[in-house]
C-alpha positions as CSV (number, residue, x, y, z in Angstrom):
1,X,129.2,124.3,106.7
2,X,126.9,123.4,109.1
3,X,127.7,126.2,111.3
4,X,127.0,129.0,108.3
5,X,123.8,127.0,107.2
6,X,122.8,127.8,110.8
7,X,123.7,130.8,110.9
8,X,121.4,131.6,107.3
9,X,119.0,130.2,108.6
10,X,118.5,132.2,111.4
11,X,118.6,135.4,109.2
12,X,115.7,133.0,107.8
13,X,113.9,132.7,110.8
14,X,114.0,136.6,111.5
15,X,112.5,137.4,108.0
16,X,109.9,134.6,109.4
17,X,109.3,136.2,112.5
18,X,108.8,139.6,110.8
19,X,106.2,138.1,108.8
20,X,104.5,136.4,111.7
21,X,103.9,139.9,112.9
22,X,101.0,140.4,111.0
23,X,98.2,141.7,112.8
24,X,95.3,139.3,113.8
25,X,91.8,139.9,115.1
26,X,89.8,137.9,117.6
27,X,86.4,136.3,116.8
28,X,84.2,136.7,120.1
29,X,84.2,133.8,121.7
30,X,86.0,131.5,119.4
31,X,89.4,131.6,118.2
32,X,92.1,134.3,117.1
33,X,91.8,135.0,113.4
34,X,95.1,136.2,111.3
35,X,98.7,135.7,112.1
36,X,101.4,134.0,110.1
37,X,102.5,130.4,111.3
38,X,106.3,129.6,110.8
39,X,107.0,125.5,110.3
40,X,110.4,123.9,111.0
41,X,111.4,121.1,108.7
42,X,114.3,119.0,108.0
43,X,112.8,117.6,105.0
44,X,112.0,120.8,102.8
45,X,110.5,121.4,98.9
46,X,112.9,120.2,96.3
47,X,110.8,120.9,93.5
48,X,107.0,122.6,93.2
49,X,107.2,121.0,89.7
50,X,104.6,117.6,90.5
51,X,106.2,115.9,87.8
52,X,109.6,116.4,89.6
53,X,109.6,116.9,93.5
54,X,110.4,113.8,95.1
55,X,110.5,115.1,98.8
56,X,107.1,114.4,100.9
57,X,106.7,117.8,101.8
58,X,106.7,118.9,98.0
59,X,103.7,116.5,98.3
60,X,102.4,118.3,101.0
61,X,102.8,121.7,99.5
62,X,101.2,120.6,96.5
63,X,98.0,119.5,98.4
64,X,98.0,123.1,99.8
65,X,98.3,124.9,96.3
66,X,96.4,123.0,93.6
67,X,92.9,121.2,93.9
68,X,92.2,117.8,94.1
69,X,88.7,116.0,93.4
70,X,88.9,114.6,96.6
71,X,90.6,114.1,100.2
72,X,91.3,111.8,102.6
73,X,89.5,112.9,106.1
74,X,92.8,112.7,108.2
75,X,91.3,110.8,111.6
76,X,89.1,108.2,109.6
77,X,90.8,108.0,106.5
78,X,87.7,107.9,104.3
79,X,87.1,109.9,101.4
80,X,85.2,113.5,101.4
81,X,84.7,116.3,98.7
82,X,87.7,118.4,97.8
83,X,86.8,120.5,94.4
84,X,84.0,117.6,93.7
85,X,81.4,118.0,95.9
86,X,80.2,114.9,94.7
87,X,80.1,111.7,92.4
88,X,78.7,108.8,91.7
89,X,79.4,105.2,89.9
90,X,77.5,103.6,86.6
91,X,75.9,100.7,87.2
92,X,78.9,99.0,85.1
93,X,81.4,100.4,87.1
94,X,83.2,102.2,83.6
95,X,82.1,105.9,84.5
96,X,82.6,107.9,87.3
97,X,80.9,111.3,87.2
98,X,82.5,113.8,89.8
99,X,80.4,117.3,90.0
100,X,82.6,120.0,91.1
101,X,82.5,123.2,92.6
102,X,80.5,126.2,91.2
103,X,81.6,129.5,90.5
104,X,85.1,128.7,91.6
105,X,88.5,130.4,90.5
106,X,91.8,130.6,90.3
107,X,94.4,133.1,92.2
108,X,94.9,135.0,89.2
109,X,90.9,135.1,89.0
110,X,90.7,133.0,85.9
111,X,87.7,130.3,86.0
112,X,88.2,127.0,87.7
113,X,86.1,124.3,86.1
114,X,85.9,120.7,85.2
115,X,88.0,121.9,81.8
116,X,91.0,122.1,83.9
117,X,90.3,118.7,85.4
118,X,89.5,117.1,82.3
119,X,93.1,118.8,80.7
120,X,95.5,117.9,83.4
121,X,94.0,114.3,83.6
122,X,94.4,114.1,79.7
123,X,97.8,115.4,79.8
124,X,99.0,113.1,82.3
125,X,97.7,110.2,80.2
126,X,99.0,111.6,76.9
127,X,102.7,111.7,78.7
128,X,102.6,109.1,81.1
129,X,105.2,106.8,79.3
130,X,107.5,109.9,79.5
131,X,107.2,113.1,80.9
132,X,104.4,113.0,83.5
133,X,105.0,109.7,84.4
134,X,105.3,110.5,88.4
135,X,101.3,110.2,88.0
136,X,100.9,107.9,85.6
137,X,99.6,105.4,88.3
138,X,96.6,107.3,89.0
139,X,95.4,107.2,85.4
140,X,96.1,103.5,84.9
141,X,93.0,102.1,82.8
142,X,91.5,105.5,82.2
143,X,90.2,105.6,78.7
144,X,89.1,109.4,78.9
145,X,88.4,112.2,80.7
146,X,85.9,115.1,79.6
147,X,84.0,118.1,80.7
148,X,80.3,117.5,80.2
149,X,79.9,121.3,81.5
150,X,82.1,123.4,83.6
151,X,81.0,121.7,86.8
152,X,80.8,118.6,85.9
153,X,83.8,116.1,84.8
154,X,83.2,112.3,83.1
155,X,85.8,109.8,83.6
156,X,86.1,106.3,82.1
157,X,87.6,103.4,82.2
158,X,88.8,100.9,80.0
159,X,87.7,98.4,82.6
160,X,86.1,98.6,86.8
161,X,88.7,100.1,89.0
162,X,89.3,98.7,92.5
163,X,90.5,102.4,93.7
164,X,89.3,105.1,91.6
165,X,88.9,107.8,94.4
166,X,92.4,107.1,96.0
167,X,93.9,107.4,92.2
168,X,92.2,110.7,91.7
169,X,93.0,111.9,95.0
170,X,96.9,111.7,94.0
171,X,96.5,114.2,90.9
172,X,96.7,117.7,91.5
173,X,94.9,119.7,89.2
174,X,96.4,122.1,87.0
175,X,95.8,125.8,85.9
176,X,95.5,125.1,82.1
177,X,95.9,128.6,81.1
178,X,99.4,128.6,83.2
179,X,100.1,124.3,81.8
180,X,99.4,124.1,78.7
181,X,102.3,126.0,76.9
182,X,104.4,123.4,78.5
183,X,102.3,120.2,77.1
184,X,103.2,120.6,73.3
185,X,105.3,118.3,71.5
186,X,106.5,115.5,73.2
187,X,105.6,117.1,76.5
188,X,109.2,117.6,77.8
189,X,108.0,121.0,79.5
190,X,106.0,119.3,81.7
191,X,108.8,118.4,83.7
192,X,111.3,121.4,82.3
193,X,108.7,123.9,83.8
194,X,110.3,125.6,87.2
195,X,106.7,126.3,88.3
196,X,108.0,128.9,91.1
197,X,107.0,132.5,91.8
198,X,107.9,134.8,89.1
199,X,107.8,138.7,88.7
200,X,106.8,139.3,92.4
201,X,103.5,136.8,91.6
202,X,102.6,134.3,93.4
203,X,102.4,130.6,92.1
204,X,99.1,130.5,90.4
205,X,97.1,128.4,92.8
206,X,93.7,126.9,93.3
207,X,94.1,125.1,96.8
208,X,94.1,127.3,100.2
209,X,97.6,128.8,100.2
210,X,99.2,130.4,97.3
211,X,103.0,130.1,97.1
212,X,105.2,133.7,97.1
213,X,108.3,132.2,97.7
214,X,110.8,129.8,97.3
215,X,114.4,129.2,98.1
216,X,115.2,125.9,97.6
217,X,116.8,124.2,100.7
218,X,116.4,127.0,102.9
219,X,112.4,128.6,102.8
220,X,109.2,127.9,101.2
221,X,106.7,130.9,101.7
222,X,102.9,130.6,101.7
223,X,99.6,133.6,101.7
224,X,96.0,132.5,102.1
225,X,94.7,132.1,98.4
226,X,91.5,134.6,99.0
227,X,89.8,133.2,96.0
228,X,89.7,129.6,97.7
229,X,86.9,127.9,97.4
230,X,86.8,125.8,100.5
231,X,86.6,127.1,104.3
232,X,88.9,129.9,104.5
233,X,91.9,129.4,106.9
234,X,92.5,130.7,110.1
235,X,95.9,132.3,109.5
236,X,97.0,134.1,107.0
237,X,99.8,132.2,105.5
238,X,102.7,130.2,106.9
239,X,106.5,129.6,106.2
240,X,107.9,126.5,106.1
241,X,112.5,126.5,106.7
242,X,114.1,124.2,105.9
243,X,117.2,123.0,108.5
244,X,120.2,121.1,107.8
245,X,121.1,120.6,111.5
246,X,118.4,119.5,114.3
247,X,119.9,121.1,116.9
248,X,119.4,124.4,115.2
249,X,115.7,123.7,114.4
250,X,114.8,123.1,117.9
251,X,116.9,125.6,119.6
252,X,114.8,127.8,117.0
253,X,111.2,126.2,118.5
254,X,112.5,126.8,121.6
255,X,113.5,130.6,121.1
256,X,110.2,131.4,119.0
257,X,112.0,131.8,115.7
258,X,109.6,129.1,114.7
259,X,106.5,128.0,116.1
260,X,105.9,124.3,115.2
261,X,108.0,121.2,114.1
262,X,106.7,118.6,111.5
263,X,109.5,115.8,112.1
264,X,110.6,116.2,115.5
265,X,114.3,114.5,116.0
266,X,114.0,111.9,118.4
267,X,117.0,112.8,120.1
268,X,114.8,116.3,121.4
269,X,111.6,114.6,122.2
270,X,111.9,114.9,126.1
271,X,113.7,118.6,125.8
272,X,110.9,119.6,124.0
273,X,108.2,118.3,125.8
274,X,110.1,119.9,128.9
275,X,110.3,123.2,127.7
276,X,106.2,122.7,127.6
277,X,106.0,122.9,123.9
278,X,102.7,120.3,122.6
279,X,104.4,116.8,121.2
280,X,101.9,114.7,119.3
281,X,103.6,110.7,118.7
282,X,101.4,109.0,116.5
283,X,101.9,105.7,113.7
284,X,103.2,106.7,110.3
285,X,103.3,105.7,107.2
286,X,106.8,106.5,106.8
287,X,109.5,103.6,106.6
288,X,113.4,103.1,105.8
289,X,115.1,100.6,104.1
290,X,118.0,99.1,103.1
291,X,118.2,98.6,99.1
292,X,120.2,95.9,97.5
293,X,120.8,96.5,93.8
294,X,118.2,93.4,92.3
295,X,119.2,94.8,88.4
296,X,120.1,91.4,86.6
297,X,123.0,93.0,84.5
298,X,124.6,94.7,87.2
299,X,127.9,95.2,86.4
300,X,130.1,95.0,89.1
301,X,130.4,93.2,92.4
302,X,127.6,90.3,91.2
303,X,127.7,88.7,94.3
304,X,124.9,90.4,95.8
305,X,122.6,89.2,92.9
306,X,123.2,85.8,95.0
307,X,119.7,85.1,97.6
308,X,122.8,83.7,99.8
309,X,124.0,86.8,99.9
310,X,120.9,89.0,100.1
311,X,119.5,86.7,103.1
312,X,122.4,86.7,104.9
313,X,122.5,90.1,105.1
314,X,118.7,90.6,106.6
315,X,120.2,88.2,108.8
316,X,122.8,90.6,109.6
317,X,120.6,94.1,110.2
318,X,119.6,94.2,114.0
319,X,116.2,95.9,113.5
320,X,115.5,96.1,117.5
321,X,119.0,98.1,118.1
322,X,118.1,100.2,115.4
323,X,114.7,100.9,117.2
324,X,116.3,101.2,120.5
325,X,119.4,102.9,120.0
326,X,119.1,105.2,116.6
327,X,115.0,105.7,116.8
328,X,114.7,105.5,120.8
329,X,111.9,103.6,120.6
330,X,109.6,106.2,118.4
331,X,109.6,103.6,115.6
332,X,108.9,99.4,115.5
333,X,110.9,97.1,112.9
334,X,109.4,96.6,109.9
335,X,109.4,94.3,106.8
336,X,107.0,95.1,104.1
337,X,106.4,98.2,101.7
338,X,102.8,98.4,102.9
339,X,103.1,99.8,106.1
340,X,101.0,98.4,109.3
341,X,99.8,102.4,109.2
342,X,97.1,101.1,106.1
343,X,95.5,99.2,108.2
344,X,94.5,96.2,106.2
345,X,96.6,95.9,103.8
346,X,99.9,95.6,105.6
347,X,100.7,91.8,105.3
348,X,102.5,91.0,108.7
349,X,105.5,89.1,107.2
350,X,107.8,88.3,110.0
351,X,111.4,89.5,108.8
352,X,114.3,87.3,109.5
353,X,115.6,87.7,113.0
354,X,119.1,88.9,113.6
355,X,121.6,86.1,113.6
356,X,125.5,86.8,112.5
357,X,125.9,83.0,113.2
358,X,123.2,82.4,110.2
359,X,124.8,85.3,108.2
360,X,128.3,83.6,108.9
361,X,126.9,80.4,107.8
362,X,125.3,81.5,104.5
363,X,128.1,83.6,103.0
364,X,130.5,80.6,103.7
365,X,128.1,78.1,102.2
366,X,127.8,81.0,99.2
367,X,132.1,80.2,99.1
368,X,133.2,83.6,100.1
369,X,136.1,83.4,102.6
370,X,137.1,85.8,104.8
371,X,140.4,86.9,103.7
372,X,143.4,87.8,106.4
373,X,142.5,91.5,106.9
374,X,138.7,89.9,108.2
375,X,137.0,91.0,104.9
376,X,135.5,88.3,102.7
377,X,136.7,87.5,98.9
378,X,133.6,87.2,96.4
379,X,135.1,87.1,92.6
380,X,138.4,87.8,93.6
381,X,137.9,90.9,95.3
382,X,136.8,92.2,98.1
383,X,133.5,92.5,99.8
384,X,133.7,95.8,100.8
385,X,130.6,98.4,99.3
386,X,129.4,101.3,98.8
387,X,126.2,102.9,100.2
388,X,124.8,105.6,99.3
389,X,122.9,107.5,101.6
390,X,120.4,110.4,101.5
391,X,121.2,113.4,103.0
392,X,117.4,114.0,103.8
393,X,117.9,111.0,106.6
394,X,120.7,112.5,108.3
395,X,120.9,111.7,112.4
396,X,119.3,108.5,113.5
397,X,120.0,107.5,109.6
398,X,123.1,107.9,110.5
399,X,123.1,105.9,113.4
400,X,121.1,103.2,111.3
401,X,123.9,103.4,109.0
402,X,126.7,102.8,112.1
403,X,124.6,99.8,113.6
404,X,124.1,97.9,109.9
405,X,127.8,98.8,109.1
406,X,129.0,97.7,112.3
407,X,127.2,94.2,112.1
408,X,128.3,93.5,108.5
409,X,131.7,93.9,109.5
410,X,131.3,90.7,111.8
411,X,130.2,88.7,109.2
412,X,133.2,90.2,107.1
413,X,131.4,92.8,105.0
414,X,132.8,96.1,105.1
415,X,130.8,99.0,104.5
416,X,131.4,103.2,103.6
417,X,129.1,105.8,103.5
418,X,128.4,108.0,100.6
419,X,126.0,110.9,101.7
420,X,124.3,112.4,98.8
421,X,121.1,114.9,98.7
422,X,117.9,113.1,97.1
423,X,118.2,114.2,93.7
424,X,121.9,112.9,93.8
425,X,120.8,109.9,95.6
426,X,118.0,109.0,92.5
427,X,120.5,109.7,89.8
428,X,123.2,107.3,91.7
429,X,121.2,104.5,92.0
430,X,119.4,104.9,88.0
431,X,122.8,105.7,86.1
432,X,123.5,103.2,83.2
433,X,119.9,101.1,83.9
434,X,120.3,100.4,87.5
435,X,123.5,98.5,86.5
436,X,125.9,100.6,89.1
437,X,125.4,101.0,92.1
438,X,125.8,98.4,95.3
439,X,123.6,99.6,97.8
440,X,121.7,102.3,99.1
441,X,119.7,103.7,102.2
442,X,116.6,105.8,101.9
443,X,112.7,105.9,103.1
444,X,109.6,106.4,101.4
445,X,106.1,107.9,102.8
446,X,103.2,105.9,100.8
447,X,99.1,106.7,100.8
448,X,97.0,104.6,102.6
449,X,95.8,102.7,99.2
450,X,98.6,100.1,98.5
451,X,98.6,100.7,94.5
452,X,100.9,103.8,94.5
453,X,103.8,102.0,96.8
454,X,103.1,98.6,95.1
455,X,103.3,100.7,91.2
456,X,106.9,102.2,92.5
457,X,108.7,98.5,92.2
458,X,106.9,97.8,88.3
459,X,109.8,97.9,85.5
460,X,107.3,101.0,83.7
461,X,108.5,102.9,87.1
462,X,112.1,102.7,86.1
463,X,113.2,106.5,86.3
464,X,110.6,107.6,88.0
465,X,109.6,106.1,91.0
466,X,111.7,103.0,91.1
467,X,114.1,103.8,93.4
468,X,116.0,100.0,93.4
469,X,115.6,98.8,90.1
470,X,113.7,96.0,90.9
471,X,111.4,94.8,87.4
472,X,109.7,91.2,87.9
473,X,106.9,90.8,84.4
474,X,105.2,88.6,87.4
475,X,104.8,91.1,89.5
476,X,103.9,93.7,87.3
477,X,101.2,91.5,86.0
478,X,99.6,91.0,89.3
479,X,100.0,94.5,89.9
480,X,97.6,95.1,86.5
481,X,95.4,92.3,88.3
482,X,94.9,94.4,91.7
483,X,94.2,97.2,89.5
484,X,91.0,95.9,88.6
485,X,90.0,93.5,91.2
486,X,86.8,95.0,92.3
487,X,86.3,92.5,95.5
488,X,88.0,93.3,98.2
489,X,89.3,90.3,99.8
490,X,90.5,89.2,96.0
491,X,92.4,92.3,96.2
492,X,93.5,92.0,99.2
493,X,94.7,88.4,98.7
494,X,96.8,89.9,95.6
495,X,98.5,92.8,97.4
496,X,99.8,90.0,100.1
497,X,101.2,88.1,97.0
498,X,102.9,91.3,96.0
499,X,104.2,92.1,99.2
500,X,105.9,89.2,99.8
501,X,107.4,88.8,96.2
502,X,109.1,91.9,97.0
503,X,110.4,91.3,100.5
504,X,111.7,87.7,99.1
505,X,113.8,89.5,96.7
506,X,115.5,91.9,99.5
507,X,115.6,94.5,97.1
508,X,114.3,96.8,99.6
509,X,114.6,95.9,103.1
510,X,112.7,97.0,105.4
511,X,114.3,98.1,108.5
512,X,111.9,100.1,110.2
513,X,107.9,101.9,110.4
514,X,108.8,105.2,112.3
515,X,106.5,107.4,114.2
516,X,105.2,110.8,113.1
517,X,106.5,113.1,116.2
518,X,105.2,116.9,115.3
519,X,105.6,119.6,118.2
520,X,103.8,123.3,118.1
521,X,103.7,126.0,120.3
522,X,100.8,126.3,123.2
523,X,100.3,129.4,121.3
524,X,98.5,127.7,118.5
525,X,96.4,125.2,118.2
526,X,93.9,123.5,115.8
527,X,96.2,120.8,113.4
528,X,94.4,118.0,112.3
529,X,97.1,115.3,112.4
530,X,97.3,112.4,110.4
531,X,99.6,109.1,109.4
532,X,101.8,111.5,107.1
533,X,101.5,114.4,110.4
534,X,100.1,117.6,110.6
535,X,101.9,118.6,107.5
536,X,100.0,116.4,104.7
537,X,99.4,115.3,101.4
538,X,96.5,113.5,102.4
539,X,94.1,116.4,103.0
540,X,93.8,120.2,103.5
541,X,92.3,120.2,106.7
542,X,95.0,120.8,109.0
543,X,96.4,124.0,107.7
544,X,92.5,125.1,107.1
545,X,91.9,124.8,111.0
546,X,95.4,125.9,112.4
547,X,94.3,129.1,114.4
548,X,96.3,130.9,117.1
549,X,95.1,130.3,120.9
């Protein structure tokens, strides 16, 4: 199989490279101007529905295609206008007026205003128990959101908001001419909706790019939107193709089928850098883990619901050979949800160290023997589970996978791999209330603010975002608290408490903070790269300056 995806995806790439021969033009003295930049991913767009798409580069094409009030600035991280150009608190901290762009528009030349802002913002509030609520995070103590005029949008709150801009920053903005059929009745369209190209139209867009195409798994086409209202980009579009073997995307860097990597596999770093292609290694925000099934009325093999059992096996992961030998070193162990990328507000819990003599001890204290074939009894049967894995990891996940599994079988825990794609993966682990499953493997890529990561381990995130079915009332209380702590060291002090409730319940451990690795061509030049890599859903920028050498 891996052999015919490769060999698709080179009829891929040559569609690509036909594309990329668009003609260009030079600007005296500054920079190329045109062309048509082809992106190698092994990640790839599983949905351009927002209320769907869990992969990070869905995330990252949505940043291209819809606007956002505002944007991160990718090297310092603070905040800067996106379609508001800019805002401003009351005095009691309940109202935040954002005034946006003038004169703006849509692809299909339909006005852009602050009623669009106002209607997606209401929508995702009206829905957020259901439908829409991937967002429903960002719109936590909104009371309402309204148009005072087309260019200017009033948004309050129910009570002061520690992190209004980062909330706002996560909510793309809708068409509501292209929406709103969709948002009747109990809103199920909202995530129904394919939101893909349709009758040789592109997606309807508001952001820089406009989307033409879309294969899932395979290709994800993009064309400069030339009713963009922010600093018109350098190239005329790009492709991003999606591979399911490494080899194949590099060997397609290195024969120009493609002209940059987001995600370079470790295992190339040195080949590539050899073959005089441009490697940027940089901290993430990306992390793995390790998930341990926390639900209460799990239904089968109880035993790990038993902090004996969950501690022994942190004791048991060996996060510095999985550094060394599956990450080559582009990655350092980790611990807690809030990665040390945030700055701030990582809390630098030391994790247990790697001790199968501890591991031993606790699973023997716990009263499960290790039975004649070297596997322990717990509940009269055997201690031998399940993991499901993400397909979307594959390579040094799977060498993760081989150094945990390993391990565990020294302290007589036997382990199989079940590789699933992401979609697969989320259903797995959420059939019949979280009550199923064993274990799992995945990652996630949070924002620098801590509230979305910390909101994806509330019970209200069940289905959506919880991806271990971990629900505490305590914790979701404090996580209401942070909400609307307005001093910062208060907050601060909260998000540490949250952080370590979650890594004492090893429902999700932390194994480790990787490294963004992107690689390009010498023949272009101009990404802006950030924590999340050149590829973002933190800001437009980096696509807006790409430009040919």
């Amino acid at each position: 199989m891996k052999q015919l995806r490769f060999i698709a995806g080179l009829g891929v790439a040559v569609a690509l490279a036909a594309t990329g021969c668009a003609g260009s033009s030079t600007s005296p003295g500054i920079m190329k101007h045109g062309g048509f930049l082809r992106l190698g991913t092994d990640q790839g767009i599983d949905s351009l529905n927002p209320f769907v798409g869990l992969n990070q580069d869905s995330f990252n094409a949505w940043e291209q295609i819809y606007p956002q009030l505002v944007q991160y600035n990718p090297r310092t991280l603070a905040f800067e206008p996106d379609f508001a150009t800019s805002w401003n608190e009351s005095s009691d901290h309940l109202t935040w007026t954002f005034h946006t762009v003038k004169n703006a528009k849509w692809s299909d030349g339909r006005p852009l205003t602050a009623n669009d802002v106002a209607w997606t913002f209401t929508t995702v509030m009206k829905f957020k128990n259901g439908p829409t609520a991937a967002l429903a995070g960002a719109v936590n103590n909104m009371a309402s959101v309204t148009a005072q005029d087309p260019n200017t949008v009033v948004v309050r709150y129910t009570h002061p908001v520690a992190n209004v801009l980062s909330n706002v920053q996560q909510i793309p903005i809708f068409p509501q001419h292209v929406w709103a059929p969709y948002a009747t009745g109990k809103g199920n369209g909202m995530k129904t909706f394919s939101n893909t190209p349709t009758g040789g139209k592109p997606l309807v867009s508001g952001g820089p790019f406009m989307v033409t195409k879309w294969v899932k798994d395979q290709i994800t086409l993009f064309q400069a939107n030339p009713r963009w209202y922010g600093p018109k980009p350098h190239i005329e579009g790009f492709g991003l193709q999606q591979f399911s073997n490494d080899d194949a995307m590099v060997q397609a860097l290195k024969t120009n089928q493609i002209d940059a990597i987001e995600g370079v596999p470790v295992t190339a770093v040195a080949t590539v850098k050899a073959a005089g292609f441009h490697v940027f290694v940089g901290p993430s925000l990306w992390w793995r883990d390790f998930i341990i099934n926390p639900n209460p009325h799990k239904t089968t093999h109880r035993e790990l619901l038993n902090p004996l059992v969950r501690q022994a096996f942190e004791y048991a992961i060996d996060r510095n050979a999985i550094v060394k030998t599956a990450w080559l070193g582009y990655a350092t162990p980790g611990s807690t949800l809030v990665p040390p990328a945030t700055g701030k507000w990582h809390d630098p819990i030391q994790p247990l160290p790697f001790d199968l003599a501890k591991a031993n001890k606790l699973l023997n204290q716990a009263g499960y023997k290790i039975g004649p074939n070297g596997i322990r009894v717990a509940n009269g049967h055997p201690m031998s589970y399940q993991v499901d894995f993400s397909s979307d990891q594959n390579g040094p996940g799977d060498r993760v996978f081989q150094i945990i599994q390993a391990d565990f079988n020294k302290i007589g825990v036997q382990l199989s791999q079940r590789v699933l794609d992401p979609t697969a993966e989320f259903n797995a682990i959420t059939a019949k209330k979280y009550s199923r499953y064993d274990l799992a493997m995945w990652y996630w890529v949070p924002i620098i603010d801590p509230d979305f990561i910390l909101s994806a381990y509330t019970c209200s995130q069940w289905y959506s975002w919880n991806d271990s079915g971990y629900c505490n009332p305590a914790y979701d209380r404090l996580y209401k608290e942070q909400a609307i702590t307005t001093n910062p060291q208060k907050r601060l002090q909260i998000v540490y408490q949250m952080q370590k409730m979650v890594y004492g319940s090893r429902s999700e451990i932390v194994l480790v903070n990787n490294d963004i690795i992107d690689a390009w061509s010498n023949k272009w030049t101009g990404f802006v790269e950030s924590a999340q890599g050149m590829f973002t859903q933190l800001s437009k920028k980096s696509l807006e300056s790409a430009h040919q050498t």
